[in-house]
N, C-alpha and C positions, 0 to 999 in steps of 0.2 A: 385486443383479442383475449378472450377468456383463457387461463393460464392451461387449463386442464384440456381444451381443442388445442394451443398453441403445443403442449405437450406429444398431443396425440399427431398433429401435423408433422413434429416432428421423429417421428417415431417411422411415420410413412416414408418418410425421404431416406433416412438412413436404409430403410429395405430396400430403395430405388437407387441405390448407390450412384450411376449416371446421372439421376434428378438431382442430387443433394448443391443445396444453396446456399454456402456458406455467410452471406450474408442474409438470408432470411433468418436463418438458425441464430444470427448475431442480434435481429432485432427481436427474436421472440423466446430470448431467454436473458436471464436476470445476467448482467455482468458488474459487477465487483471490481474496480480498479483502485484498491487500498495503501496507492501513493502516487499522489499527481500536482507539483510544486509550483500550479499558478501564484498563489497571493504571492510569494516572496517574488517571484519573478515580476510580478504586475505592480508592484510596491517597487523596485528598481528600474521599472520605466518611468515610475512616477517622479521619482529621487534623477533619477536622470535626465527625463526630457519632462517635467513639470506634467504628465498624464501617461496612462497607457491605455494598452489595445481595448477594443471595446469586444471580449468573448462571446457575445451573444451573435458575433457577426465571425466573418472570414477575417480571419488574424495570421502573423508569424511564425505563431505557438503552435505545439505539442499540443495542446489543449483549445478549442473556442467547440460552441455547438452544434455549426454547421459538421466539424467533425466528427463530434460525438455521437451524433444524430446519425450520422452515415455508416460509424462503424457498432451501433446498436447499444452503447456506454450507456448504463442507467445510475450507479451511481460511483461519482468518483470522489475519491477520500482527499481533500484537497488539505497540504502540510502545511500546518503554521511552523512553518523553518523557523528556525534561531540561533542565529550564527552562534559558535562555542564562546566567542569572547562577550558575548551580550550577558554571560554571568559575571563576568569580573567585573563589566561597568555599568553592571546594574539595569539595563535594558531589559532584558528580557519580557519581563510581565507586563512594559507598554507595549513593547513590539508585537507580542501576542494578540493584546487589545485590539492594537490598531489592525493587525493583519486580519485580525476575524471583522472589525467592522467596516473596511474596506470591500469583505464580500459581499457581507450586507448590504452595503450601498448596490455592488454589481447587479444581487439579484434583486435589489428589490426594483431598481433600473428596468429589469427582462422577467417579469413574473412570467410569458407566457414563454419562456427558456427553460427558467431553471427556481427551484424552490432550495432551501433548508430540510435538510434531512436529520432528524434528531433521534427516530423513534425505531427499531429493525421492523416492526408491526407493517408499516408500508413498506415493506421492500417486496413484497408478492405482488403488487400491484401493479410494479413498476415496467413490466416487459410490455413492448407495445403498444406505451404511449411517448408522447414526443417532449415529456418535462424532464428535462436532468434533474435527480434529485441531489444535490453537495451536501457532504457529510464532513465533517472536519476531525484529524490526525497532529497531534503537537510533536512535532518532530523536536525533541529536546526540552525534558522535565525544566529547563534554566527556570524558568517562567513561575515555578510553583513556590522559589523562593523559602524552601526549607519550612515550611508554613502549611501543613495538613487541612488545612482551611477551603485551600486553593482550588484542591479536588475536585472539591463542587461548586467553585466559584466557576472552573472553566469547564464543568459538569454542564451547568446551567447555561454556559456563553454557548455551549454545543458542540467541544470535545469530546471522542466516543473514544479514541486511542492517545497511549501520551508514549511517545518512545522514549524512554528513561534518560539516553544520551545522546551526543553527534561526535563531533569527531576530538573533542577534549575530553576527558574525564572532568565529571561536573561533582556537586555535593549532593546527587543520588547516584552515581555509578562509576565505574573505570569503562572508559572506552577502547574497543579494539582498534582505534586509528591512532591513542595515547601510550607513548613510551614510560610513562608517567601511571602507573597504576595501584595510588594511593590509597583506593580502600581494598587491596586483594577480591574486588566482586563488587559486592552492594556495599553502600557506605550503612552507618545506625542508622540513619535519615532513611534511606534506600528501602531499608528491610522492615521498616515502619510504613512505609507509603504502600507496598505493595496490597496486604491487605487492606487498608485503606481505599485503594482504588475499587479494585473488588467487592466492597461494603457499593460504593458510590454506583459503581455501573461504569466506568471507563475501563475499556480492554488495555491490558498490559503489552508492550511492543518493547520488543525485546532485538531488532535490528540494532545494530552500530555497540552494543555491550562487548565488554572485554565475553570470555570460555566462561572464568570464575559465575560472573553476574549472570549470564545467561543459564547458568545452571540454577544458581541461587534464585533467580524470580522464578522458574518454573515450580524450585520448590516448596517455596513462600506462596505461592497463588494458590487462591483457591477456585480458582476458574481457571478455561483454556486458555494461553498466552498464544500473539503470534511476532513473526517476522516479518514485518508489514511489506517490507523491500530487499530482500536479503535472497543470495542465491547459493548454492552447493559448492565449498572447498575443498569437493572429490576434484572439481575440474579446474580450479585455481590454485593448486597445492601451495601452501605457505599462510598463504591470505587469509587473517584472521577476522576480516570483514566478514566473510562469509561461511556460512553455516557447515560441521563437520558431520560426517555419516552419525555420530555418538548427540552430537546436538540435536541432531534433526530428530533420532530416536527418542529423547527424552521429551521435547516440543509433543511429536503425537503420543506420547503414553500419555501427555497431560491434557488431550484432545485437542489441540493446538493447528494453525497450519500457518506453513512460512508461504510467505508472497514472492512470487520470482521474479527479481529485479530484470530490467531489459539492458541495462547497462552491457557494453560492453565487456567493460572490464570485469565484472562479475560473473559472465558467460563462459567463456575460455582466457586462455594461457599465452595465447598468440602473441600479444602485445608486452612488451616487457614493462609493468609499473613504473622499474626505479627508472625508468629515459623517461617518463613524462609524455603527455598526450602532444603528438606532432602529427597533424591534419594530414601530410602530405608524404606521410609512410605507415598511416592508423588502418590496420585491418578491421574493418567492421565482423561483428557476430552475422548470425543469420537467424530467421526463423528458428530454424532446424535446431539452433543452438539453444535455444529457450526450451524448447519439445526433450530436447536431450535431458537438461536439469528435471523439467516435469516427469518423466519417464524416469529417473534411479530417484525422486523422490516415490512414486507409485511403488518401484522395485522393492523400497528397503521399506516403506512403512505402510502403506494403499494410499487408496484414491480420494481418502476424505481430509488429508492433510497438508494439501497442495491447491495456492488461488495463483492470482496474478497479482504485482507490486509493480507497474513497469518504471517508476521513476520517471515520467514523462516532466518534460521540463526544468529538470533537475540532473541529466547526466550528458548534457550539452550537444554536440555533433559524434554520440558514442552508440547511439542509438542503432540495431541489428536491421536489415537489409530486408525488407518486409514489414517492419515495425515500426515506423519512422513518427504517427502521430496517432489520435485516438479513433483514426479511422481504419485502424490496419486491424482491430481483433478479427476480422474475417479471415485474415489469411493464420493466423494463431490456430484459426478452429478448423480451417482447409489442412494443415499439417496433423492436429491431431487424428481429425478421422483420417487422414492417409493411415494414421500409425494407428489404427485399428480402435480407437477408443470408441466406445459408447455412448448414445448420444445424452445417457443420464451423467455416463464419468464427466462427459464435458462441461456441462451443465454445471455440475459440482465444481470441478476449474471454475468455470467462468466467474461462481459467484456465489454458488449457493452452501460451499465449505465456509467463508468468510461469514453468510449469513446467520450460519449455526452457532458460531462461537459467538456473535454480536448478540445472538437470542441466548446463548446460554449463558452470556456476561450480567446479560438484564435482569432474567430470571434469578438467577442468584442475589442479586442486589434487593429485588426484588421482596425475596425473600428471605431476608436478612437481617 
């Protein structure tokens, strides 16, 4: 459907408040999901039982397309994970390799599934037709091996975002999960890469950094940075994982938007970290607890600085009670318009804030 009827459809339904379809609304607008951790996941069924699930069908996972399809996912930013210790033993830049042409293999297996997403130029296109487009996210610089080279080596493999660390402090950053925070912020490496990236066209992610770095690549960049999976430590007090009222404000002054992790434990306070996750006394989030994050991120900065990150696949049986696989954005978009949002605010949620920054990373590079 043509973007500008789909627009105006729905424009119609929001005034018909009783009609409103939250899943039409989900197939006929752009949605953005800028962290969804098949390969590493489909790489450890592989390591484990010699294959894994086939995504283009009804699968296990958080992720296959029968879901995507269902809950209106056009493109999802699938993480080439890298465990922290894959720097010390030197891994990392195969693992990357192999996790990006393991997807390749998948789509090139289901072209009538799913395509290679490299360019933000098609992302208008994308509402309303039935092709996933995957976009790839390097969840931990390990990969780039201190080597400015590399930029564009994983530029070119079809890296669009490189999250600087995970849960070790690496040799571009201190991590917020590291007691160990050896370069006070960005390492020299660190503070050299950022504009480097920037030159290239990969967006800066800025998830999983110590306060220091998080500050520092904002101010080193010279494009929007985001938080690909990261959610508000108004409602998790202590927790340095997740983004503080003062971060969040310096993220959108740099035109920036964090992505709201669905995790659990990123949601609320419920659950006590230091006991460790135990199935059979774990309070799940809710919807409502995602909506709450979105709503004091609109409060304290607007509406053009907030997407989704759900971590799908990646935060195990943590997942919020509505939210459970990539078919549930409907019920995402049934809570916001309860909570009075707009059907362009949504919109913007759903994908079209991420859109901007991916088009304003390019242009700059672009132009450079």
């Amino acid at each position: 459907m043509n973007r500008f009827f789909s627009y105006i459809l729905l424009l119609f339904l929001f005034s018909c408040n009783s009609e409103f379809d939250a899943n039409d609304f989900a197939k006929n607008s752009l949605i953005v999901d800028a962290h969804i951790n098949i390969p590493y996941k489909l790489n450890s069924q592989l390591v484990n039982n010699d294959l894994y699930e086939n995504i283009a069908t009804d699968t296990s996972l958080n992720f296959d397309y029968p879901k995507a399809l269902a809950g209106g996912l056009n493109i999802p930013f699938f993480s080439i994970y890298l465990p922290s210790e894959t720097e010390n033993n030197k891994t990392s830049f195969n693992l990357a390799n192999n996790l990006i042409d393991m997807v390749e293999k998948v789509v090139n297996e289901s072209p009538n599934e799913f395509f290679i997403l490299k360019d933000h130029v098609y992302v208008g296109n994308l509402p309303g037709q039935n092709l996933i487009g995957i976009a790839y996210g390097m969840e931990n610089g390990a990969a780039l091996e201190g080597n400015l080279s590399n930029v564009t080596y994983f530029y070119n493999k079809g890296i669009r975002y490189i999250t600087l660390t995970h849960a070790k402090s690496n040799h571009i950053s201190d991590s917020s999960y590291d007691a160990n925070k050896q370069w006070g912020g960005l390492s020299d490496f660190g503070k050299t890469l950022i504009p480097e990236m920037n030159r290239v066209g990969i967006i800066v992610d800025i998830s999983h950094v110590s306060d220091p770095a998080f500050m520092q690549a904002i101010d080193l960049s010279n494009t929007p940075v985001i938080a690909s999976h990261s959610s508000l430590r108004h409602f998790t007090p202590g927790w340095e994982r997740n983004v503080s009222d003062e971060m969040l404000i310096a993220l959108a002054d740099k035109g920036g938007v964090i992505q709201i992790n669905f995790g659990t434990a990123f949601l609320t306070n419920i659950n006590d970290k230091s006991k460790g996750y135990n199935p059979d006394t774990y309070i799940h989030a809710d919807v409502s607890d995602v909506v709450d994050h979105i709503d004091r991120v609109v409060e304290l900065v607007g509406i053009d600085y907030v997407g989704i990150g759900s971590d799908y696949d990646g935060v195990g049986d943590t997942l919020p009670n509505q939210l459970k696989d990539v078919s549930s954005y409907p019920n995402l978009i049934a809570e916001l318009q309860n909570r009075g949002y707009s059907t362009r605010d949504i919109q913007k949620i759903l994908g079209e804030n991420f859109a901007r920054v991916w088009r304003e990373v390019e242009e700059y590079a672009r132009n450079n």
